[in-house]
N, C-alpha and C positions, 0 to 999 in steps of 0.2 A: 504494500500500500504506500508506504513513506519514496518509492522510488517511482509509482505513478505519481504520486501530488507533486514530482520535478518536470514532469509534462505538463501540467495544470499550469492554464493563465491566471482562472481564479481559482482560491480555498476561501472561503468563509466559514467560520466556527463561532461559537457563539462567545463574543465578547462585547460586552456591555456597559461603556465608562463615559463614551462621550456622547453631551446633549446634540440632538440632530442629525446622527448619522451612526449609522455601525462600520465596523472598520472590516478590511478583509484581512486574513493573514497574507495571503498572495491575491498579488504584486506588493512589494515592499520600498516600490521607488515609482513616481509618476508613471505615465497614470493609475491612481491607484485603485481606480474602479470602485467605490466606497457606495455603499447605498443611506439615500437621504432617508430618516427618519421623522414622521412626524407621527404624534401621541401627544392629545389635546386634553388634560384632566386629569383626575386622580385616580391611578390604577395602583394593582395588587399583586404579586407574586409570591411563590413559595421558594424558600433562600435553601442553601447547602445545607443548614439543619433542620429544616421543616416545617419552618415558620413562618406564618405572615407579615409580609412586612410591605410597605408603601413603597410605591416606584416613584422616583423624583420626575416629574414632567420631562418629556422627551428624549429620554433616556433608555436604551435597549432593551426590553425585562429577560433576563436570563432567569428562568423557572426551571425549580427543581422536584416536580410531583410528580414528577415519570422517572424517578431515583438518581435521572446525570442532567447536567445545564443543555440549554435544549433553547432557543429564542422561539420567545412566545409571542404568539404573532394572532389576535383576535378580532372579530369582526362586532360588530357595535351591540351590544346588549343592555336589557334593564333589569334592574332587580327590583319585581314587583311589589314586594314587601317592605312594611315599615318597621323602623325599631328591629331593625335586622339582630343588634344585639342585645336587646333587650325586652325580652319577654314577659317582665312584670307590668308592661304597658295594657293597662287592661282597657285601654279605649280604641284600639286596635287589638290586642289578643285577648279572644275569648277562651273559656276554662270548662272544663266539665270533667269533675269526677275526680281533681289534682286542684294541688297549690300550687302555686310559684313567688319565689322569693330569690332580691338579689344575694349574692354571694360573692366576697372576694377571694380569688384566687389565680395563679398563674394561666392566663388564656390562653387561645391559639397563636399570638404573635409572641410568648416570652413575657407578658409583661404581666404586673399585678394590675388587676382591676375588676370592677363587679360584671360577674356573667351570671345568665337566669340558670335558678332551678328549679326544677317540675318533679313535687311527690306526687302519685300515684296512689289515691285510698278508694276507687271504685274500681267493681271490677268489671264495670256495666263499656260494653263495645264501644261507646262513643265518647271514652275516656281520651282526653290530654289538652293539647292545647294546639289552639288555630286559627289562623288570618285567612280572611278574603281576598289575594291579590289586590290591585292596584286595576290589574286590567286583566280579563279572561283569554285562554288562549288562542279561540275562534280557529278548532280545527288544523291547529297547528302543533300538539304537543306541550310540552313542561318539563323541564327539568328542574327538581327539587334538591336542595341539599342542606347541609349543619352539621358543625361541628358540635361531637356531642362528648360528652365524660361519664365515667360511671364511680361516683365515689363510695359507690356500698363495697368494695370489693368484689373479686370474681367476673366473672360475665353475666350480662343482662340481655334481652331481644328489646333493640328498641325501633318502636316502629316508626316512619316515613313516608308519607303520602297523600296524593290530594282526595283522600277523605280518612274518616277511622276505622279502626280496624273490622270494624262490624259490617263496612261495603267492600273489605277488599281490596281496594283500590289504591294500594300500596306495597311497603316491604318492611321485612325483618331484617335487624341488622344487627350480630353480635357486638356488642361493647363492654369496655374494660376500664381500667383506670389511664388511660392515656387520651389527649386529645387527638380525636379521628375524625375526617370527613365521610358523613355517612349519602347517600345519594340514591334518586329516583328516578328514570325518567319514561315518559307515554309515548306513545305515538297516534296521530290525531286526536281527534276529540275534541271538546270545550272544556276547558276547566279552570275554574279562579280558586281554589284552598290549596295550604300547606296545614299538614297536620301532624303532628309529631304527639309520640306519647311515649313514658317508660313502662316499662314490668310491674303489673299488680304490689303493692307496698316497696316498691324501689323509688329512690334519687335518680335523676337525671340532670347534666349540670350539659346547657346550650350554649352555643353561640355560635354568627356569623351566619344566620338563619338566608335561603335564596333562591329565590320562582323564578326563573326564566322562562317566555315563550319561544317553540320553536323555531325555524327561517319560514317554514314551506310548510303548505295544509297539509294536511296526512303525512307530511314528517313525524320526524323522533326529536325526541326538547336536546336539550343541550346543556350542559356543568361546564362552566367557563369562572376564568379568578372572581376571586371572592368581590363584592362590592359593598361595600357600608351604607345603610340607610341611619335616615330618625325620624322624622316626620314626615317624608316624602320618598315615592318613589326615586331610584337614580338610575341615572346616562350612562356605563363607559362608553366612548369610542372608539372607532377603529385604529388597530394598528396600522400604521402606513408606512409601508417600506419599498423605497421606488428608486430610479433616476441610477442604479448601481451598473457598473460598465462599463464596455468603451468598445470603440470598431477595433480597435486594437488589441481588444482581451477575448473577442468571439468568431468565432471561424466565422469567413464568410458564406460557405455553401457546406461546409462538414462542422463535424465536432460530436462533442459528449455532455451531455449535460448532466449532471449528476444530483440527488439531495439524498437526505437519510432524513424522514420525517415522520409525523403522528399526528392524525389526525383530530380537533376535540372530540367529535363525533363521527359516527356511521351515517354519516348525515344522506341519508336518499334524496334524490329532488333538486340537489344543489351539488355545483361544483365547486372546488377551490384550487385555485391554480399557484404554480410558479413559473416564470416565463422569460425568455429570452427574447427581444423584439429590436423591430428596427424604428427608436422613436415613441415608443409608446402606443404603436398603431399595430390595429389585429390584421392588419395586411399580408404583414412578414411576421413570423413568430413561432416557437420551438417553444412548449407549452407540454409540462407534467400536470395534472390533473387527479385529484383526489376527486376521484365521477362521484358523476349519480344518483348508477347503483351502486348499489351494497357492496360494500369493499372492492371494487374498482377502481383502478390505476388505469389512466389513460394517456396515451401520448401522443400530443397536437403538432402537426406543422403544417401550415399555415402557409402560403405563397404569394401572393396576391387573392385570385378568389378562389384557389386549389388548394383544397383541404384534405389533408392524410392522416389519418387515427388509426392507433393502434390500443387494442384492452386486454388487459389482462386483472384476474382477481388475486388479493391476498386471504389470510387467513383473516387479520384485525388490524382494519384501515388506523384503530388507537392505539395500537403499538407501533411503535417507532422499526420506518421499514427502509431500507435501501433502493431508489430506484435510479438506473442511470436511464436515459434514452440517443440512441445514437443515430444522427440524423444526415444523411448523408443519400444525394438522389440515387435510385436503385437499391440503395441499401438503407433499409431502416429497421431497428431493433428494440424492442422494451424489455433491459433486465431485471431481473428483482430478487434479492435476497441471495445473488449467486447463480440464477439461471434466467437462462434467456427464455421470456416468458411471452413473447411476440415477434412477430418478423414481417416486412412488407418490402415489397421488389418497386411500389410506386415513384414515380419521375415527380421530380419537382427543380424549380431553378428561385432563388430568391430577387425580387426585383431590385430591394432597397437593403441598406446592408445593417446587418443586427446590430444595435449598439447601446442596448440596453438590458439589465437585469431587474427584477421586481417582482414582491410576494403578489404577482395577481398575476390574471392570465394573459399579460402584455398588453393592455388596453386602459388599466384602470379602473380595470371592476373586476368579481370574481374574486375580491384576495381571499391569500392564505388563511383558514382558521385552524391551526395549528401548531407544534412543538416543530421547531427545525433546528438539528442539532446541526448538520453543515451542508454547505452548497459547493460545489467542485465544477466547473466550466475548464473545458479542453478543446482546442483548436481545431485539432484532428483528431479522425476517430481512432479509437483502442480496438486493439484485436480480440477476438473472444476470451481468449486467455484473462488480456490485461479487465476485460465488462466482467467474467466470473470472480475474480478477484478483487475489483473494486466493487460490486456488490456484496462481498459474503461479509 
């Protein structure tokens, strides 16, 4: 691997220090093909030990909940819920069957302060506690989630979902004495509740409570970083990662294009790209594609209005997967994981010459919603040998 990336124009790996741009590790002397960054507002990541902590505005989030640094790269979501961390709000959350009382003690981010607790004295199904969303999902899914604690000792089932446990319409989830992100999510439907409950006479200690709707109707909801409310629904934004490149760093009519990425979701209905383009325009463009469907890997290129796709499936579009695509007229290839997992003999000539990199799918829309631990662009293409090896 270390004597392919001596062929590579670009390596990008996930390093994250300066406002407005990510840097590449290759090229290390003009031009150095750096992609602009912009991130408008207050976001969230998980750090090297597991904790939440605030990302300083426009600055690259290197997220670590997929266990290695990973650039985390989101598309605009709300957190329908209010008093996200505090659950003794009872003009917003409703009670049946449980108490809740604040509590200080070490949170999810490391720090001391008051998080809710929920005892559990009925044992009647429509037990715990639960908010109305902000806005219902209208046929598009939910993703529910909270970080949750167990201070009785031992393990507990604690449930999650947008109803109680009496409709079903949830899940059980072992918990311990440690803070864990616990998580739910539907696909279509209507739904506005988050409903959380502990084990008949157990503690439950909450926080960082989060409703998400889905992109797409009869999608699957989606768990994207945490967002903090109190009074009001909240915004984040999109990651924007764009403008990275150069005619000089991307083959004109050959190359490799490479990521190793995860998706947040199995997201059906919606794609997410990453793209090589001439300009910013879907004219000319070399286009990975986290499809569709269901765990689908697809590989775009694009000509002026001659379109070449190649698909192939993995196992779990949200684990972090290897894909290179190698794009080259008569010869086109989609590897993955080590094998070449497509092949196309189609002609293509590019009009305009590729000189740009960007988490979308070379246009400006489409981006990335995902973990991207590195991005690798190569001039010229690699032989099978060198695609099975830079994928495994």
């Amino acid at each position: 691997m270390a004597n392919l990336l001596e062929k590579a124009s670009i390596v990008l790996t996930p390093t994250g220090y300066s406002e407005d741009a990510i840097h590449n590790v290759k090229p290390s002397s003009e031009p150095f093909g750096d992609m602009t960054f912009i991130q408008n507002g207050t976001t969230t990541r998980i750090d090297e030990n597991g904790l939440v902590v605030d990302n300083v505005d426009d600055v690259p989030r290197i997220d670590y909940s997929k266990g290695s640094g990973a650039i985390l790269s989101e598309i605009s979501t709300v957190n329908q819920l209010r008093y996200s961390e505090d659950l003794t709000q009872n003009s917003v959350w409703s009670i049946a069957g449980v108490f809740t009382s604040p509590v200080t003690m070490t949170d999810p981010r490391g720090n001391t302060s008051s998080v809710s607790n929920i005892f559990r004295y009925s044992s009647a199904s429509n037990a715990g506690t639960f908010q109305l969303a902000a806005s219902a999902s209208t046929g598009q899914g939910v993703g529910l989630s909270a970080w949750v604690y167990n201070p009785d000792g031992g393990t507990q089932q604690v449930w999650i979902g947008y109803g109680d446990v009496g409709s079903g319409n949830g899940s059980f989830h072992s918990v311990t004495n440690s803070w864990q992100r616990i998580e739910y999510t539907t696909t279509g439907g209507t739904f506005s509740e988050f409903h959380i409950a502990p084990a008949l006479s157990s503690n439950l200690r909450v926080w960082g409570c989060q409703f998400e709707i889905g992109l797409v109707t009869n999608g699957t909801g989606r768990i994207t970083s945490y967002i903090p409310t109190t009074s009001g629904s909240v915004t984040r934004t999109r990651d924007n990662y764009k403008d990275g490149g150069d005619t000089s760093l991307i083959g004109a009519q050959e190359g490799v294009f490479y990521v190793e990425v995860a998706a947040i979701a199995n997201q059906t209905g919606r794609t997410r790209g990453i793209a090589l383009s001439a300009s910013n325009s879907a004219a000319n463009r070399v286009v990975i594609f986290l499809g569709s469907a269901s765990n689908t890997i697809t590989g775009w290129i694009q000509a002026s209005s001659l379109v070449q796709t190649i698909n192939s499936t993995v196992t779990d579009q949200t684990a972090f997967n290897k894909i290179a695509l190698k794009y080259k007229s008569g010869d086109i290839s989609l590897w993955i994981n080590g094998t070449e997992a497509a092949t196309s003999t189609s002609t293509f000539t590019f009009n305009a010459a590729l000189s740009e990199l960007a988490f979308d799918q070379g246009n400006g829309s489409q981006h990335m919603d995902g973990l991207v631990k590195s991005v690798v662009v190569f001039k010229e293409v690699l032989s099978d040998a060198e695609l099975a090896a830079l994928t495994s």
